[in-house]
PDB file of N, CA, C and O in Angstrom:
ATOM      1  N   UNK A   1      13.465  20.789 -16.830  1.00  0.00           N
ATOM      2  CA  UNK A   1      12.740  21.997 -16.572  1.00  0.00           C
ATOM      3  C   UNK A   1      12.168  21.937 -15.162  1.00  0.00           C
ATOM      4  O   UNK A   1      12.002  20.853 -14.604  1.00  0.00           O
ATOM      5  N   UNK A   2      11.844  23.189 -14.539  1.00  0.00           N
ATOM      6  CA  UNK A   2      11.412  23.035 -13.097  1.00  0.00           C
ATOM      7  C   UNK A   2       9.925  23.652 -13.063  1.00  0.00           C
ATOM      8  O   UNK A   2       9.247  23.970 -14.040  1.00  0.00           O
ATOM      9  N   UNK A   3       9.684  23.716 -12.108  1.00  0.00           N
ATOM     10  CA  UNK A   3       7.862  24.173 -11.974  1.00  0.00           C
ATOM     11  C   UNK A   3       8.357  24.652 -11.020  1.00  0.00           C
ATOM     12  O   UNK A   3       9.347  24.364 -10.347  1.00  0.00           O
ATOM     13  N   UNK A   4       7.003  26.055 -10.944  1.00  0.00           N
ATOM     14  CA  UNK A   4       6.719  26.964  -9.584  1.00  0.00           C
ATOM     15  C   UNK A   4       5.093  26.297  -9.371  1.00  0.00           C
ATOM     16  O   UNK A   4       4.327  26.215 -10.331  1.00  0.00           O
ATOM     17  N   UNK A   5       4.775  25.924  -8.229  1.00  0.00           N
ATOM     18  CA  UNK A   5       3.635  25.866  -7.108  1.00  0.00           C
ATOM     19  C   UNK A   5       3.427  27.339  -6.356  1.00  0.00           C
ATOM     20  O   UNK A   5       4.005  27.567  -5.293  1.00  0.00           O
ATOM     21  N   UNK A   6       2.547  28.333  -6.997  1.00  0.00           N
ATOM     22  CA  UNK A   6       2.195  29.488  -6.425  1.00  0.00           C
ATOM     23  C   UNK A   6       0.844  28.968  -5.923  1.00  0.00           C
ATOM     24  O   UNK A   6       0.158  28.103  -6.468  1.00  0.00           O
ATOM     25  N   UNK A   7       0.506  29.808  -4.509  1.00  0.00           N
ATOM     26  CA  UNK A   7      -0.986  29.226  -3.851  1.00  0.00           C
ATOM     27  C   UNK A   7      -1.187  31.098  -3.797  1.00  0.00           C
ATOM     28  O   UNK A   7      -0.478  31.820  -3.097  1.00  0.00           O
ATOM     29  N   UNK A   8      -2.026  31.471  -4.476  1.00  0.00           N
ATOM     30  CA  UNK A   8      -2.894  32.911  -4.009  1.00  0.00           C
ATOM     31  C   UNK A   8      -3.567  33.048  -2.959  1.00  0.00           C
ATOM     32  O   UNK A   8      -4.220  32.044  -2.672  1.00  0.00           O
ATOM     33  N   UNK A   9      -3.681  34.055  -2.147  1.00  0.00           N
ATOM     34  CA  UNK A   9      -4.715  33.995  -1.037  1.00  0.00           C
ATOM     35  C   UNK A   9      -5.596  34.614  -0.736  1.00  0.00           C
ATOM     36  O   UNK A   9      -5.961  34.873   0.411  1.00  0.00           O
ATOM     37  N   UNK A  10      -6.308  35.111  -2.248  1.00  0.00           N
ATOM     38  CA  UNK A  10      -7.290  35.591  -2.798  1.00  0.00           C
ATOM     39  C   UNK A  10      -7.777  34.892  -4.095  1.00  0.00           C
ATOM     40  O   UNK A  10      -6.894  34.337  -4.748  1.00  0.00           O
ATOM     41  N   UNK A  11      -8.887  34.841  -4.508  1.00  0.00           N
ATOM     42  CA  UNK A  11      -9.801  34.909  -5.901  1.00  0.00           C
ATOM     43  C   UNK A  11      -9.212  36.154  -6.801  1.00  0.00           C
ATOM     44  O   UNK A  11      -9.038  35.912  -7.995  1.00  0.00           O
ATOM     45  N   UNK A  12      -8.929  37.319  -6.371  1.00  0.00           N
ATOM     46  CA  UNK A  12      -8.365  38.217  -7.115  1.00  0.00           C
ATOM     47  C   UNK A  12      -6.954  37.843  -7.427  1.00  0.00           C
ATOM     48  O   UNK A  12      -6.529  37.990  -8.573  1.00  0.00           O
ATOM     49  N   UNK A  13      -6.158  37.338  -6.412  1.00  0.00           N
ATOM     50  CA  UNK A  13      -5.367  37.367  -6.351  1.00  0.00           C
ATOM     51  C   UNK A  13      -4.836  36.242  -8.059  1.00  0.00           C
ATOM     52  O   UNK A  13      -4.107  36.416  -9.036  1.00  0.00           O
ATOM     53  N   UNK A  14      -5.684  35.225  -7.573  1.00  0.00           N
ATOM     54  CA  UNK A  14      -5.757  34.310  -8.089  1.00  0.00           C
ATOM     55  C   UNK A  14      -5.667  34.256  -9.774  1.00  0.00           C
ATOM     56  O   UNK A  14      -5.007  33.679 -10.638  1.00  0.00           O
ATOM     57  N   UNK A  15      -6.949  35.399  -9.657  1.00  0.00           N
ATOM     58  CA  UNK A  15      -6.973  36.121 -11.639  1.00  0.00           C
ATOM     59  C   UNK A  15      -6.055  36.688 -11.625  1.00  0.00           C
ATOM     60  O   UNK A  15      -5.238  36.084 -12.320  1.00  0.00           O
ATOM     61  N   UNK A  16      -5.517  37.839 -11.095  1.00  0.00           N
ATOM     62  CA  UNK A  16      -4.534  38.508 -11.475  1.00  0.00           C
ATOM     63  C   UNK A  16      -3.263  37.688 -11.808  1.00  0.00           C
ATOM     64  O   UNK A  16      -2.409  38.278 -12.470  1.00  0.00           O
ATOM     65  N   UNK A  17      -3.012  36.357 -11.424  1.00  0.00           N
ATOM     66  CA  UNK A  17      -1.476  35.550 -11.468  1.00  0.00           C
ATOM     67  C   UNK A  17      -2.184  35.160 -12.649  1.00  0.00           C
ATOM     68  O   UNK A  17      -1.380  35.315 -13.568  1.00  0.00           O
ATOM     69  N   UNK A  18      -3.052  34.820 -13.015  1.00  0.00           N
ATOM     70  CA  UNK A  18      -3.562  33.743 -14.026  1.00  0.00           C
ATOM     71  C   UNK A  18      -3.741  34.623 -15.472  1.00  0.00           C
ATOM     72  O   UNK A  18      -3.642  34.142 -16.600  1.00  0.00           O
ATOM     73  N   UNK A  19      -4.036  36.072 -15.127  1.00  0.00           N
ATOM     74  CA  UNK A  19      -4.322  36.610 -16.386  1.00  0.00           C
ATOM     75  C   UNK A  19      -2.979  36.737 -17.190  1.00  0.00           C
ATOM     76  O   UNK A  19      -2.776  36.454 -18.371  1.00  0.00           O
ATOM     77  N   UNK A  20      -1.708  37.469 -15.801  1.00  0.00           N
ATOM     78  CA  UNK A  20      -0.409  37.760 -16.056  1.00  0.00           C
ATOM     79  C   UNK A  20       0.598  36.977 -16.792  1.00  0.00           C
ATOM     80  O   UNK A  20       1.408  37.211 -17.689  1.00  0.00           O
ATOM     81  N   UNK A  21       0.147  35.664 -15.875  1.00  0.00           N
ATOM     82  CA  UNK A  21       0.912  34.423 -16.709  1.00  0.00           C
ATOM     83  C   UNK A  21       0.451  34.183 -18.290  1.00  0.00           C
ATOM     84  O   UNK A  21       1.226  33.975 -19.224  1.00  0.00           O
ATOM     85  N   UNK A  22      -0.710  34.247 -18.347  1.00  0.00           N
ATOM     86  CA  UNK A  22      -1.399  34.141 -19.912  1.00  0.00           C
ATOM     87  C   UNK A  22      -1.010  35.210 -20.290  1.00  0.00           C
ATOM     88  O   UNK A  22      -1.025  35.053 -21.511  1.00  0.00           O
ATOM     89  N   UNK A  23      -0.543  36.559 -20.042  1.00  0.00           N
ATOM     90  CA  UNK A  23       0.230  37.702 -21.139  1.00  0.00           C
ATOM     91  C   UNK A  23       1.088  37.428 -21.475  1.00  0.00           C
ATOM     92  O   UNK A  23       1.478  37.721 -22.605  1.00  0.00           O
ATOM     93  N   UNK A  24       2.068  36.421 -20.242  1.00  0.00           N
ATOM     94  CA  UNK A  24       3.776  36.584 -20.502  1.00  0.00           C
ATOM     95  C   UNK A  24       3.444  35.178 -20.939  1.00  0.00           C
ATOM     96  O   UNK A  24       4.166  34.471 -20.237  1.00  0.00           O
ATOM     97  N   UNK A  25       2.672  34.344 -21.792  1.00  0.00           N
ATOM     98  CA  UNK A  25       3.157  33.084 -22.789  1.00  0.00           C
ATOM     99  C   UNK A  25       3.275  32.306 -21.716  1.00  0.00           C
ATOM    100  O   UNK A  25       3.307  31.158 -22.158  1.00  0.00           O
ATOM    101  N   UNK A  26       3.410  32.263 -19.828  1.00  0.00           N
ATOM    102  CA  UNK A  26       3.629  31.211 -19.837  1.00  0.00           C
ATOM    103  C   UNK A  26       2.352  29.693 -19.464  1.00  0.00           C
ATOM    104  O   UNK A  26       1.311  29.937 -18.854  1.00  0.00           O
ATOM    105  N   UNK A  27       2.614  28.558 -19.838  1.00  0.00           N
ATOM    106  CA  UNK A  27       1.842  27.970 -19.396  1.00  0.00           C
ATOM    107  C   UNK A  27       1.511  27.297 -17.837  1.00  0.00           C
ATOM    108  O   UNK A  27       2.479  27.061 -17.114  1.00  0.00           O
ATOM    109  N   UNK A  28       0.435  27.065 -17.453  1.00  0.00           N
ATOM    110  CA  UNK A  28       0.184  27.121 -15.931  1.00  0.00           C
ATOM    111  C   UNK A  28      -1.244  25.975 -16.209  1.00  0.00           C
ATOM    112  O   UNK A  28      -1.777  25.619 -17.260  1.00  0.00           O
ATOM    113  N   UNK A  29      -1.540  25.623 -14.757  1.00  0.00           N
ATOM    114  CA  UNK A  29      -2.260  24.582 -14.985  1.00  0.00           C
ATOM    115  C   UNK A  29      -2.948  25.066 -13.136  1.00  0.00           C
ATOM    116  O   UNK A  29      -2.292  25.594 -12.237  1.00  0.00           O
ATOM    117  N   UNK A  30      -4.645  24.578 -13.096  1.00  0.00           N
ATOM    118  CA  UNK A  30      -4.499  24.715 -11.737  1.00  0.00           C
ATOM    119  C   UNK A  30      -4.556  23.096 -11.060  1.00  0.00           C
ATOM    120  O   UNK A  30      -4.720  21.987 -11.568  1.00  0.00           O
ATOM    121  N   UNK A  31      -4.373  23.490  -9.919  1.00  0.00           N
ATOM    122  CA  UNK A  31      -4.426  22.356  -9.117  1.00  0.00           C
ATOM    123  C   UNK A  31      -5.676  22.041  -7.753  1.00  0.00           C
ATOM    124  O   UNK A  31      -5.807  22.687  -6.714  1.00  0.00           O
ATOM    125  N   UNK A  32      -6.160  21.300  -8.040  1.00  0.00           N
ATOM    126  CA  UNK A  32      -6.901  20.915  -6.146  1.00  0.00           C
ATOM    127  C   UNK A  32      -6.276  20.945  -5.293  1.00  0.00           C
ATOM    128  O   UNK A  32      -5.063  20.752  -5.369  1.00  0.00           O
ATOM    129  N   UNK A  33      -6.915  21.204  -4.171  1.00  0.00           N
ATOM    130  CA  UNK A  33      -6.289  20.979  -2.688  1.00  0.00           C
ATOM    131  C   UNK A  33      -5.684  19.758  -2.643  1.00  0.00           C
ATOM    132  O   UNK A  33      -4.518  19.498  -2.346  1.00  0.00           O
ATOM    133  N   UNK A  34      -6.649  18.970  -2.990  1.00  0.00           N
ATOM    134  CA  UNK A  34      -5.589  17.128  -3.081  1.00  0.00           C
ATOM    135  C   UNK A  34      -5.343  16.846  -3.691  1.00  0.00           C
ATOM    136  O   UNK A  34      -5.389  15.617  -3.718  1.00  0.00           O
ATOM    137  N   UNK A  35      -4.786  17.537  -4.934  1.00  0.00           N
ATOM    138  CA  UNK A  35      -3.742  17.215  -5.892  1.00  0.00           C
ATOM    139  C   UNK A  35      -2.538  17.615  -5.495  1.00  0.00           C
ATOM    140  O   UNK A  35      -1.604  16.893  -5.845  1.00  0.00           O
ATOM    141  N   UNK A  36      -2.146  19.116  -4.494  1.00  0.00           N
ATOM    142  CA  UNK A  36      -1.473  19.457  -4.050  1.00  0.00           C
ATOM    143  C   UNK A  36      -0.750  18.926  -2.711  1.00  0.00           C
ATOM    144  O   UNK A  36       0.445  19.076  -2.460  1.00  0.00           O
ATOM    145  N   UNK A  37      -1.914  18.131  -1.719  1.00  0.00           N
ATOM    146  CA  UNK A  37      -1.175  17.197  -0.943  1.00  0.00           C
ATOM    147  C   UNK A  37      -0.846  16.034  -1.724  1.00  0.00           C
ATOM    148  O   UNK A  37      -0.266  15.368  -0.867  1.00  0.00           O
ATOM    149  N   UNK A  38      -0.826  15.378  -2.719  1.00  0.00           N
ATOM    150  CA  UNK A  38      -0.525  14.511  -3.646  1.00  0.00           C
ATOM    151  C   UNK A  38       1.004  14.523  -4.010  1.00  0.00           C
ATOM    152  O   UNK A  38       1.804  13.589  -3.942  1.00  0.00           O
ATOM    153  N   UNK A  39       1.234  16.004  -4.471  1.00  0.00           N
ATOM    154  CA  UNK A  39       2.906  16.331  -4.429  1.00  0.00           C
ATOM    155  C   UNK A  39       3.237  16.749  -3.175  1.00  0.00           C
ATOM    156  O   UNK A  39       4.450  16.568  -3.284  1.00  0.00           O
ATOM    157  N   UNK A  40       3.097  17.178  -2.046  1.00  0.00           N
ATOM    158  CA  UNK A  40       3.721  16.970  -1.065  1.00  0.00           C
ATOM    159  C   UNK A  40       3.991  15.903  -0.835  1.00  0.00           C
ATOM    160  O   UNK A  40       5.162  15.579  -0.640  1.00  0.00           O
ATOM    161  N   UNK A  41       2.947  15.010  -0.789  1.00  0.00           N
ATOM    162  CA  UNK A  41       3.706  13.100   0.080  1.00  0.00           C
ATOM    163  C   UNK A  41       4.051  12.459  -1.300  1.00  0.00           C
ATOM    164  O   UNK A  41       4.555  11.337  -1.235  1.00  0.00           O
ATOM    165  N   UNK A  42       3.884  12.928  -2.379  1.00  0.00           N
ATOM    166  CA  UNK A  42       5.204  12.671  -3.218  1.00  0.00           C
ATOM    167  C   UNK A  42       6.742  12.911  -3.123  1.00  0.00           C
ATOM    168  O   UNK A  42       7.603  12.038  -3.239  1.00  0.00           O
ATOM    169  N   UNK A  43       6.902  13.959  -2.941  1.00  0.00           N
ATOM    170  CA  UNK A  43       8.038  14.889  -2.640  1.00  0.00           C
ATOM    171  C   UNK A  43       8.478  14.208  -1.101  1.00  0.00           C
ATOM    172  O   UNK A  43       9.479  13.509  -1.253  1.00  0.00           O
ATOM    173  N   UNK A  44       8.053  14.225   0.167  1.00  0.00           N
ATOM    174  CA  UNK A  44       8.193  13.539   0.735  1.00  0.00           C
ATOM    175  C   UNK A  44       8.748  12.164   0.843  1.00  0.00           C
ATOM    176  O   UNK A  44       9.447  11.855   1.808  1.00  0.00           O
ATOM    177  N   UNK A  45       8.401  11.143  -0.315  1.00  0.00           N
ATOM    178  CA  UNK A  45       8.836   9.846   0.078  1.00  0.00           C
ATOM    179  C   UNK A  45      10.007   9.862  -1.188  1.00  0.00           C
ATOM    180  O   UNK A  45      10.906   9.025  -1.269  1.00  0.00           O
ATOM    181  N   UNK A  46       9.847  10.741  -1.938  1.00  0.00           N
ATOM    182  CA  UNK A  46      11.288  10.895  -2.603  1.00  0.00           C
ATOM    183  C   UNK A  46      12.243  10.795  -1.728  1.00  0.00           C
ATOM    184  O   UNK A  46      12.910   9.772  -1.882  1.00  0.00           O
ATOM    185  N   UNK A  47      12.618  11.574  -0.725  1.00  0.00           N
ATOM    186  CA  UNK A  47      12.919  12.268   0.216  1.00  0.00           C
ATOM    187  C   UNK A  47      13.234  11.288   1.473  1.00  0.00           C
ATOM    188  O   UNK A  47      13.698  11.760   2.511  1.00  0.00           O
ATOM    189  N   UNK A  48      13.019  10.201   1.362  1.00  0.00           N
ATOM    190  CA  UNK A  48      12.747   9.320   2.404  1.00  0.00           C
ATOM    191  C   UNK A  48      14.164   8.358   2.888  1.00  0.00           C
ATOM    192  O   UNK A  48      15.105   8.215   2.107  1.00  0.00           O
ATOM    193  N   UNK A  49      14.160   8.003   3.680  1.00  0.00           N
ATOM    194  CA  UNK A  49      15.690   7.300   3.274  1.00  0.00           C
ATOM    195  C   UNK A  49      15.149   5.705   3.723  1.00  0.00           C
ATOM    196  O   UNK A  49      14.535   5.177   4.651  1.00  0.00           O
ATOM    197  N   UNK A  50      15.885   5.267   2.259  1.00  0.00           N
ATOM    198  CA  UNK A  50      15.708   4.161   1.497  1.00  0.00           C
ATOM    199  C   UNK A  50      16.428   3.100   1.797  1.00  0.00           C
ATOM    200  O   UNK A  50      16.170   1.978   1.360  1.00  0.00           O
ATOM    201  N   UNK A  51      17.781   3.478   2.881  1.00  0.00           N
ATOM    202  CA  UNK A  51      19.080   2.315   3.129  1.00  0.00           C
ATOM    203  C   UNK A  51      18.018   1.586   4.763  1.00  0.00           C
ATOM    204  O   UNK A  51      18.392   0.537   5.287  1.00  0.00           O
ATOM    205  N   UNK A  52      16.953   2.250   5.227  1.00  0.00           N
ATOM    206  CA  UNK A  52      16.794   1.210   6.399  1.00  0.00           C
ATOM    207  C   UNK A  52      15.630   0.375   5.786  1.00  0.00           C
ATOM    208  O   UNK A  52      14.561   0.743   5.299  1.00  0.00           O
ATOM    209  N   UNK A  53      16.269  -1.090   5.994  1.00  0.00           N
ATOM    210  CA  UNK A  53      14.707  -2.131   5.588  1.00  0.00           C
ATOM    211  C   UNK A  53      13.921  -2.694   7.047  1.00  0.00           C
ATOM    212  O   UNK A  53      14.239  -2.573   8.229  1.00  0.00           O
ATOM    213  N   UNK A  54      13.257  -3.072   6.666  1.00  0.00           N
ATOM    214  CA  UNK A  54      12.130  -3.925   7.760  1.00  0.00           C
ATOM    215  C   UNK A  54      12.137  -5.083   7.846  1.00  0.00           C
ATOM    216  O   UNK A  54      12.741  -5.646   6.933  1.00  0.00           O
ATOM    217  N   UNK A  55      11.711  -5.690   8.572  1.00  0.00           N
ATOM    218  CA  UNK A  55      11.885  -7.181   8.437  1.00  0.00           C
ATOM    219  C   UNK A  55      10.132  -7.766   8.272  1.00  0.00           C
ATOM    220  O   UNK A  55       9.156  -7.016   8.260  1.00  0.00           O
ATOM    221  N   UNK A  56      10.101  -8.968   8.179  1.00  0.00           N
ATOM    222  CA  UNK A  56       8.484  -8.962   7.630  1.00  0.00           C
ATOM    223  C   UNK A  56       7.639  -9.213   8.924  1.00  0.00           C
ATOM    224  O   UNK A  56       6.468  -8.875   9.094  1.00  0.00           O
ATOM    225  N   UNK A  57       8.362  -9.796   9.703  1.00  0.00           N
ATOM    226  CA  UNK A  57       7.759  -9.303  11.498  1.00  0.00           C
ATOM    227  C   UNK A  57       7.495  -8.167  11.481  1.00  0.00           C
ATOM    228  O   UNK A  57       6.359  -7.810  11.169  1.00  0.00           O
ATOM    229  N   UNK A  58       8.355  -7.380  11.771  1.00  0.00           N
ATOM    230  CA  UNK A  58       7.833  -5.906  12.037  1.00  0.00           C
ATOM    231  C   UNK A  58       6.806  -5.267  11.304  1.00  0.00           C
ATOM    232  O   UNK A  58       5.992  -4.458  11.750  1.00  0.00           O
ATOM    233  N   UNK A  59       6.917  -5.743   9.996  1.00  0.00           N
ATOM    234  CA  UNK A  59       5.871  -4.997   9.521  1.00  0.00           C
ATOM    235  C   UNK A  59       4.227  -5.684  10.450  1.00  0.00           C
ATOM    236  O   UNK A  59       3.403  -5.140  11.185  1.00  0.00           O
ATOM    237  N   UNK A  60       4.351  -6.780  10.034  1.00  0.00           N
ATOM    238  CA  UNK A  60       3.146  -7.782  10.918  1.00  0.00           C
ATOM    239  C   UNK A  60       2.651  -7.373  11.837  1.00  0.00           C
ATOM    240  O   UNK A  60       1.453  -7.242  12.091  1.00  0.00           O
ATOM    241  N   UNK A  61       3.963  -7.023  12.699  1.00  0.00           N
ATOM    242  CA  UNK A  61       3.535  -6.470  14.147  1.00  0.00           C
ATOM    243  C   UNK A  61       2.586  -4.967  14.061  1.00  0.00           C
ATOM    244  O   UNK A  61       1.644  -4.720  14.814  1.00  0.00           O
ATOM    245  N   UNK A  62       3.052  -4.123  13.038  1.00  0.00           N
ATOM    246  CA  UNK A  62       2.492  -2.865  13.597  1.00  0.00           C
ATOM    247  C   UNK A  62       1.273  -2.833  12.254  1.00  0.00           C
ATOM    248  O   UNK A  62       0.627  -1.800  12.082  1.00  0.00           O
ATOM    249  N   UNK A  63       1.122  -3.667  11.641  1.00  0.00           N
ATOM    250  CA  UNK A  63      -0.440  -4.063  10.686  1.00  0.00           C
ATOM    251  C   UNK A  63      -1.452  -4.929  11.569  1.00  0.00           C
ATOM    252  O   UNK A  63      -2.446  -5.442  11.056  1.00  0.00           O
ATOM    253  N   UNK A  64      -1.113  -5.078  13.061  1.00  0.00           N
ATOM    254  CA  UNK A  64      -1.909  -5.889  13.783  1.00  0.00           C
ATOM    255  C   UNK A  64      -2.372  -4.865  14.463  1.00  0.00           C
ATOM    256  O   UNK A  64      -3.573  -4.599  14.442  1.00  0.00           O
ATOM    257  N   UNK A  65      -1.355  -4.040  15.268  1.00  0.00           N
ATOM    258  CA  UNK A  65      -1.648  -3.132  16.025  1.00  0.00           C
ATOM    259  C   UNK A  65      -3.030  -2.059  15.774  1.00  0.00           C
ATOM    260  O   UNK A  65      -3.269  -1.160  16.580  1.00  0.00           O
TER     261      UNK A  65
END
């Protein structure tokens, strides 16, 4: 199953999606501001490409920096 992330850009706006969705059965949930950057840099490191490694120098080097 997939999810929609709607952001309103109103308080009205906001009831009106929220009342609508509760007519049409469906379920919805809200979210925080940093719950929502939470799935972005989720989604993000999904997203990430996984074939380049590091070596344990490098990491060293730029945890010193």
């Amino acid at each position: 199953m997939k999810a929609l992330v709607i952001t309103p850009k109103s308080d009205n706006e906001y009831k009106f999606l929220s009342n609508l969705l509760t007519k049409l059965g469906v379920g919805m949930s809200s979210l925080s501001k940093e719950e929502l950057e939470d799935i972005g840099l989720a989604k993000m490191m999904h997203n990430i490409d996984k074939t380049k490694k590091a070596s344990r120098s490098e990491i060293m080097k730029k945890l010193n920096s």
